[in-house]
C-alpha positions as CSV (number, residue, x, y, z in Angstrom):
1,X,6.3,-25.9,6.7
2,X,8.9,-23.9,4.8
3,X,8.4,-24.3,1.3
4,X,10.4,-22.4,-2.1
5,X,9.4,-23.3,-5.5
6,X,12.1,-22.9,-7.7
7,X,10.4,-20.7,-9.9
8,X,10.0,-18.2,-7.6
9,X,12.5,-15.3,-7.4
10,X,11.4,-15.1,-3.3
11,X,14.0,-16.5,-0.7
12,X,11.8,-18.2,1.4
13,X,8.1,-19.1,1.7
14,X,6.7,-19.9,5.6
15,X,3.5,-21.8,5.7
16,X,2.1,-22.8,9.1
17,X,-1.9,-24.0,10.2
18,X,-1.8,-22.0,13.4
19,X,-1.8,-24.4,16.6
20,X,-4.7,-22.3,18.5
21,X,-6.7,-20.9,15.7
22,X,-6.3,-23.5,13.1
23,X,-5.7,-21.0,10.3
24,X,-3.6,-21.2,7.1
25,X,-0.6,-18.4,7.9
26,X,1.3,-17.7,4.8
27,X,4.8,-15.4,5.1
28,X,6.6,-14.9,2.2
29,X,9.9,-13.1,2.3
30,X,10.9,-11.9,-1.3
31,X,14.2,-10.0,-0.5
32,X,16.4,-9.3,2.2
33,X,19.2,-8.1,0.1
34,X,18.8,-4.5,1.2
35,X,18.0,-5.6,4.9
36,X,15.3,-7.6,6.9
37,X,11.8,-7.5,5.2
38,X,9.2,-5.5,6.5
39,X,6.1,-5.8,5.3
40,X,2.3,-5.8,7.1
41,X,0.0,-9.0,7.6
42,X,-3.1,-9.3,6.0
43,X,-6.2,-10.6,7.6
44,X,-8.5,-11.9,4.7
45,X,-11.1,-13.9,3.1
46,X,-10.0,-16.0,-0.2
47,X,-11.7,-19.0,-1.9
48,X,-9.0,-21.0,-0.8
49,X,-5.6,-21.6,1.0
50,X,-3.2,-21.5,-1.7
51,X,-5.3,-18.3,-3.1
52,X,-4.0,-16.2,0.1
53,X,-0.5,-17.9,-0.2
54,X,-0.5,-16.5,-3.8
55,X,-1.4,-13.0,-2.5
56,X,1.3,-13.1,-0.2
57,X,4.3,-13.9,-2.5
58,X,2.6,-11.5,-4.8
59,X,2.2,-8.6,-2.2
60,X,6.2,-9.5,-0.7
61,X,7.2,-9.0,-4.3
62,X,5.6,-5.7,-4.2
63,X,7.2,-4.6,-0.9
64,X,10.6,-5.0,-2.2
65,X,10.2,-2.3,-4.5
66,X,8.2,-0.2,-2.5
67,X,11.0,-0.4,0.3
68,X,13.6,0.0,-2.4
69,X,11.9,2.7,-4.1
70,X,11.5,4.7,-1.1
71,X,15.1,4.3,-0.3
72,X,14.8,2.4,2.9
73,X,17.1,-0.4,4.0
74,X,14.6,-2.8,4.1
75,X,13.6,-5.6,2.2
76,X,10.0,-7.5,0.7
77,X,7.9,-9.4,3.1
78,X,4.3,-9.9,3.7
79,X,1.9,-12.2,6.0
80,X,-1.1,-13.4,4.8
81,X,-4.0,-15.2,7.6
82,X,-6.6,-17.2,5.1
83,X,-9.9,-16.4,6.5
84,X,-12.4,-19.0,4.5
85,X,-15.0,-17.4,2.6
86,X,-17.6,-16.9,4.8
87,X,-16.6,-17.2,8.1
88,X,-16.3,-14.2,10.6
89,X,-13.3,-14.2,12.9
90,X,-15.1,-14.3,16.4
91,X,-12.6,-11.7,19.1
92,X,-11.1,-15.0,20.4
93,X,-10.2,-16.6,17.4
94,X,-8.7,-13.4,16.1
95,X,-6.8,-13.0,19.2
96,X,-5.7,-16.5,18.7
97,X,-4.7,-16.2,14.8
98,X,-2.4,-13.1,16.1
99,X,-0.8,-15.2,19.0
100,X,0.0,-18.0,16.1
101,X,1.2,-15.2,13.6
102,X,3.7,-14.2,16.4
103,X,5.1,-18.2,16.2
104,X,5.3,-17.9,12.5
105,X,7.3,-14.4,12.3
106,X,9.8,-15.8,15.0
107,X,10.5,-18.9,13.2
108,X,11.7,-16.8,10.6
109,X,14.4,-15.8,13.4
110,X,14.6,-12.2,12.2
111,X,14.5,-12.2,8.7
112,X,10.7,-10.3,8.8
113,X,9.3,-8.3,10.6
114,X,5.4,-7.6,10.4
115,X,3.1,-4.9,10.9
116,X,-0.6,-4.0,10.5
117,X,-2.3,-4.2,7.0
118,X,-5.4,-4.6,5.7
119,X,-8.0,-6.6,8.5
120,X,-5.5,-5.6,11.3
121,X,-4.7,-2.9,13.5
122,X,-2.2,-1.6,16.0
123,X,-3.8,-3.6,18.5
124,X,-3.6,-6.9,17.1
125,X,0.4,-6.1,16.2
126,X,0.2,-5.9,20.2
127,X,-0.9,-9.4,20.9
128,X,1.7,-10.8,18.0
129,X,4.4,-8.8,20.1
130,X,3.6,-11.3,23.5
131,X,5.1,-13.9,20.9
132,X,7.8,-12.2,18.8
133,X,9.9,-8.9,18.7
134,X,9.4,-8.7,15.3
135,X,6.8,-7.1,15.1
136,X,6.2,-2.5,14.6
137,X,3.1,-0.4,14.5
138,X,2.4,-1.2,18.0
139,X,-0.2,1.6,19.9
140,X,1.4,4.4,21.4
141,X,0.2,3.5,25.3
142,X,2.5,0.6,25.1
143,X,5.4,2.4,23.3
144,X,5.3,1.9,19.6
145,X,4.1,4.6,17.0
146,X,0.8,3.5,16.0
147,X,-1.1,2.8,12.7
148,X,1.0,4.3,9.8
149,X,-2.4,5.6,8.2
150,X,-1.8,9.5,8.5
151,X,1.9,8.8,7.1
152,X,0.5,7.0,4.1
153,X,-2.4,9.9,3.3
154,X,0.5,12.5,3.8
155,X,2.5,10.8,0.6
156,X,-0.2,10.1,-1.1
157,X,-1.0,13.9,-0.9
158,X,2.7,15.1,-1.7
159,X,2.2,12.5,-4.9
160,X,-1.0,13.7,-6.2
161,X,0.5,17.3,-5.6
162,X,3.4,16.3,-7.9
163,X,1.2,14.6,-10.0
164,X,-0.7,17.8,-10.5
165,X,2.0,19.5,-11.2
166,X,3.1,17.4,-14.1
167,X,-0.7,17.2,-15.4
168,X,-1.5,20.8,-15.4
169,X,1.0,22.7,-14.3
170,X,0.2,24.2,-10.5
171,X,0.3,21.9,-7.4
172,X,-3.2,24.1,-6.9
173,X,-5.9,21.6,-5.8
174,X,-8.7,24.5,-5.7
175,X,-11.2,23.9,-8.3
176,X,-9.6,20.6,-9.5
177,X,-12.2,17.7,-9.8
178,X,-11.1,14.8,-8.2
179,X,-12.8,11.7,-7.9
180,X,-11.6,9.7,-4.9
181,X,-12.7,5.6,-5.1
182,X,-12.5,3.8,-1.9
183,X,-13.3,5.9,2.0
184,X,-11.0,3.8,4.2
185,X,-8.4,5.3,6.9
186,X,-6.1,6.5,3.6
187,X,-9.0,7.6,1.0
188,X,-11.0,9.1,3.5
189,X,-8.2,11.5,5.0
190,X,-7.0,12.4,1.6
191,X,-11.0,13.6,0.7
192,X,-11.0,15.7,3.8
193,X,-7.9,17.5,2.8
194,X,-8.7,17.8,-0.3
195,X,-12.0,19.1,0.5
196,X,-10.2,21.7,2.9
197,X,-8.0,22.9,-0.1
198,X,-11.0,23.6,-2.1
199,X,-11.6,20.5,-4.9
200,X,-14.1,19.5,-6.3
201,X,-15.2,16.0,-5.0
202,X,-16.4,12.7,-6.5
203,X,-16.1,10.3,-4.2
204,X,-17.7,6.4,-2.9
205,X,-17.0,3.3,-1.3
206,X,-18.9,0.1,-1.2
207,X,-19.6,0.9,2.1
208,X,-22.8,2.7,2.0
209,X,-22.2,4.3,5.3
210,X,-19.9,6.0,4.4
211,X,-22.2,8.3,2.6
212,X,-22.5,10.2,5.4
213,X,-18.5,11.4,5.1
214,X,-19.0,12.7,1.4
215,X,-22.5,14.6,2.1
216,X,-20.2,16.2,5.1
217,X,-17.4,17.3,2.3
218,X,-20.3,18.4,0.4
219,X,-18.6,15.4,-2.3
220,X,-21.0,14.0,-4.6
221,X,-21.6,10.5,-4.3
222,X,-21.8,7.9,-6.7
223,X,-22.5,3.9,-7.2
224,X,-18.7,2.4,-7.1
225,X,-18.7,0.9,-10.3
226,X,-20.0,4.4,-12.3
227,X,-16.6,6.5,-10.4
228,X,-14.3,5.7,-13.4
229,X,-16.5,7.2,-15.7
230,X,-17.0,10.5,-14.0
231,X,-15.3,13.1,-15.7
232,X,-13.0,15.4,-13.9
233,X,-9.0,16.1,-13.7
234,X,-7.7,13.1,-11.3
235,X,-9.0,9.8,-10.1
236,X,-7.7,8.0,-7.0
237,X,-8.2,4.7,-6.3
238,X,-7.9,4.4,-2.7
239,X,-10.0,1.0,-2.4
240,X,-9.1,-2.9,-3.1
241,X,-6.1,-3.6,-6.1
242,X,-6.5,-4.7,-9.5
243,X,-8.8,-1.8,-10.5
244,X,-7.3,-0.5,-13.4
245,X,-8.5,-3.4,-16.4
246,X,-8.2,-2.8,-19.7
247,X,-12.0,-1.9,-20.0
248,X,-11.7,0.7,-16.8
249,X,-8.6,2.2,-18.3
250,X,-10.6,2.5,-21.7
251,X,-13.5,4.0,-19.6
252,X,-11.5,6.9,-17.7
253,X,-12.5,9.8,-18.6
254,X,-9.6,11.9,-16.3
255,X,-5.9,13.1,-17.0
256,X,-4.1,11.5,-14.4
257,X,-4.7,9.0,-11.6
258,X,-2.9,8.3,-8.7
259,X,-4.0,6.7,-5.5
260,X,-3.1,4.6,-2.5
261,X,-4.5,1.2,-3.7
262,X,-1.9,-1.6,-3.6
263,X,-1.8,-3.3,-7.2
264,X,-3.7,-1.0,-9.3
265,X,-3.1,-2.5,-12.2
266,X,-4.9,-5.5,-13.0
267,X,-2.2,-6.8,-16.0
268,X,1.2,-4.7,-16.4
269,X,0.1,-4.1,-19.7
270,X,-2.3,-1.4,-18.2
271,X,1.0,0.9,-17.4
272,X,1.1,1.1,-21.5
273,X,-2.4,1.4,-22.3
274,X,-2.7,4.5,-19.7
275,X,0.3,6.1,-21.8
276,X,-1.1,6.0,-24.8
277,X,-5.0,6.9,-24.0
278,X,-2.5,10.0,-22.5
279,X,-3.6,9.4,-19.1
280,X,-0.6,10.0,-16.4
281,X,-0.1,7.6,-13.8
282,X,2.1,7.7,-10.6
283,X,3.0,4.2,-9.5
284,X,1.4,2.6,-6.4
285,X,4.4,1.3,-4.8
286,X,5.8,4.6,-4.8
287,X,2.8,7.0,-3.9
288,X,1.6,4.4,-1.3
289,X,5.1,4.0,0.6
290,X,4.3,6.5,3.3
291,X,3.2,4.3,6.0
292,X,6.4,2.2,5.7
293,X,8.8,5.1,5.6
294,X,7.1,6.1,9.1
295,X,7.2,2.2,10.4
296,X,10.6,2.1,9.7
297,X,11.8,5.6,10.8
298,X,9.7,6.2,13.7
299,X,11.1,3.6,15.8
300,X,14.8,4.4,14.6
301,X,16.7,5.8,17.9
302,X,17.6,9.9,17.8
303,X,14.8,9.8,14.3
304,X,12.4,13.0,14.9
305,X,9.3,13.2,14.0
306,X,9.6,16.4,11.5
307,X,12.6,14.0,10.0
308,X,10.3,11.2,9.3
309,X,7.4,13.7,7.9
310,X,10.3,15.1,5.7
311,X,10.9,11.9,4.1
312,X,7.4,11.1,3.7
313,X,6.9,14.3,1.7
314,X,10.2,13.1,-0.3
315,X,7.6,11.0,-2.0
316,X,6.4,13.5,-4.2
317,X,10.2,14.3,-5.6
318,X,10.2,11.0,-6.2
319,X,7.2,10.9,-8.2
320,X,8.3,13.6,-10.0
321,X,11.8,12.0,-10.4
322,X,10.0,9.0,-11.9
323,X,8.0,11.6,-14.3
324,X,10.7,12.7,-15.5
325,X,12.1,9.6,-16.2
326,X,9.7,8.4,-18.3
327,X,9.4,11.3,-20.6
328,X,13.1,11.9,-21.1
329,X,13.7,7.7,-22.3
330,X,10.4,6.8,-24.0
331,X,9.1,4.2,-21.4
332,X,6.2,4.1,-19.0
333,X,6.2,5.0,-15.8
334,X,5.5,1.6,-14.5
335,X,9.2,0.9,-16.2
336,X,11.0,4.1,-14.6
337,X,9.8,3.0,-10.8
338,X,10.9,-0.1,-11.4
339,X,14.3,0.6,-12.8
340,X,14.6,3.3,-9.7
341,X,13.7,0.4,-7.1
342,X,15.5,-2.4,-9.0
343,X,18.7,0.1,-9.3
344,X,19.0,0.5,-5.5
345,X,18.8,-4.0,-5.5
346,X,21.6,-4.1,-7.1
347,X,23.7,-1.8,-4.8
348,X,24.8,-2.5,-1.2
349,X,22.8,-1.5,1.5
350,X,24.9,1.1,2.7
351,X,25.7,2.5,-0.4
């Protein structure tokens, strides 16, 4: 069913139980003012159905003013596939749950298009394609331009370059301590380089395995819940969202943090309470907007591939944009991205 409360600010709200897998799909579309949403889908586990279908109108709300932010003519969308509690997806019912999201982003006849996130890769955007052309991030053997990870770590880096800048005056990793908090695709590329550049590392992940990645950085390892505590010069939360609570921001013990986590903050509030404890923080939806910059550029006709690097790096001159921003009137940096995304709303798409 197609469903809008009318106290949401999203145009339109898809839910659907998949015909062949039998699972809750949830697409929320929050904006196409600036053009068609584009936004991944998320294959999760929540304690129920309408838990997921809140994380996707919350997570489409957050892709319009990532998209916005990074100046792309795209709008806010996001897919959400509620995987119960429990329950492993077997290869067939995954397979199955990706044919039915292909149904559910057609319906939409355009409006979103969807892409890998978070429990899905560049081969399941393949099997969503047999149903829908609405669909990016496909692997390269059949034509599309792959997972957007290496994209994301490579704005991430040009933010926490700017971000160092601001802190301490040199974009100079070498001798910094950095303490790195989740060793996915994203975190763990963004230890390696920083390892190559010569930082000091902190890193973990709930993951124990992945032990074996900071004893080859020569990082030190720590329990995941002792990380914001470590003292050092920047933390990056690279891991699940809502990480920064009052209690954790009270806790840090760094002078910036900046990170590809989506949601960092666990209540807005957190934006001021990291200003006044002096801490600097770069704004998720901008530092993290490297892998949709690259899905929506790469597959642009006559779009290069240095081009769509170049504009990934722009994220760092945006960051420092937003920096600046916030010093010069007085207001958070939470308030200066959002004013930067929500100024380019309110202009045409081709302006």
């Amino acid at each position: 069913m197609s469903v809008l409360p009318a106290d949401l600010p999203h145009e339109t709200l898809h839910v659907v139980k998949g015909r062949r897998s039998g699972l809750t799909i949830s697409i929320a579309v929050h904006s196409t003012v600036l053009g068609p949403a584009l936004g991944g889908c998320r294959v999760w586990t929540y304690d129920s159905w309408q838990e997921a279908v809140a994380d996707s109108l919350r997570l489409a709300e957050g892709m319009t003013l990532k998209n916005a932010a990074a100046g792309l003519n795209r709008g806010g969308g996001k897919a959400v596939v509620y995987v119960p509690r429990g329950t492993v997806l077997t290869p067939t019912e995954r397979y199955e749950a990706m044919l039915d999201l292909g149904d559910a982003v057609e319906t939409l006849g355009g409006s979103y298009m969807t892409a890998e996130d978070v429990g899905t890769s560049a081969e399941d955007m393949s099997v969503v394609a047999t149903r829908t052309a609405h669909v990016c991030g496909l692997p390269p053997s059949e034509g599309g331009v792959g997972e957007p990870s290496d994209a994301t770590a490579a704005g991430v880096y040009a933010s926490l370059q700017a971000t160092m800048e601001r802190a301490f005056g040199s974009r100079d990793v070498a001798g910094r301590h950095v303490i790195v908090l989740g060793l996915g695709h994203v975190g763990s590329l963004i230890a390696m380089r920083l390892a190559s550049e010569g930082a000091v590392l902190t890193v973990t992940d709930v993951n124990p395995a992945k032990r074996a990645l900071a004893d080859a950085l020569g990082a030190t390892w720590v329990e995941p819940e002792d990380a914001h505590r470590v003292e050092g010069d920047v933390f990056v939360p690279a891991g699940v969202g809502g990480v920064l609570t009052d209690r954790v921001i009270d806790e840090l013990r760094v002078a910036a943090v900046v990170g590809p986590a989506n949601n960092q903050l666990a209540h807005r509030s957190g934006a001021e309470r990291l200003a006044e404890r002096g801490i600097l923080w770069a704004p998720d939806f901008v530092v993290n907007a490297g892998g949709v910059i690259f899905l929506s550029m790469a597959g642009e006709p006559g779009v290069t591939a240095e081009a769509t690097q170049e504009r990934v790096e722009r994220i760092g001159d945006t960051v420092a944009e937003i920096f600046r921003a916030a010093d010069q009137r007085g207001i958070t940096t939470l308030q200066a991205a959002d004013e930067l995304a929500l100024g380019r709303l309110r202009e045409p798409a081709n302006a």
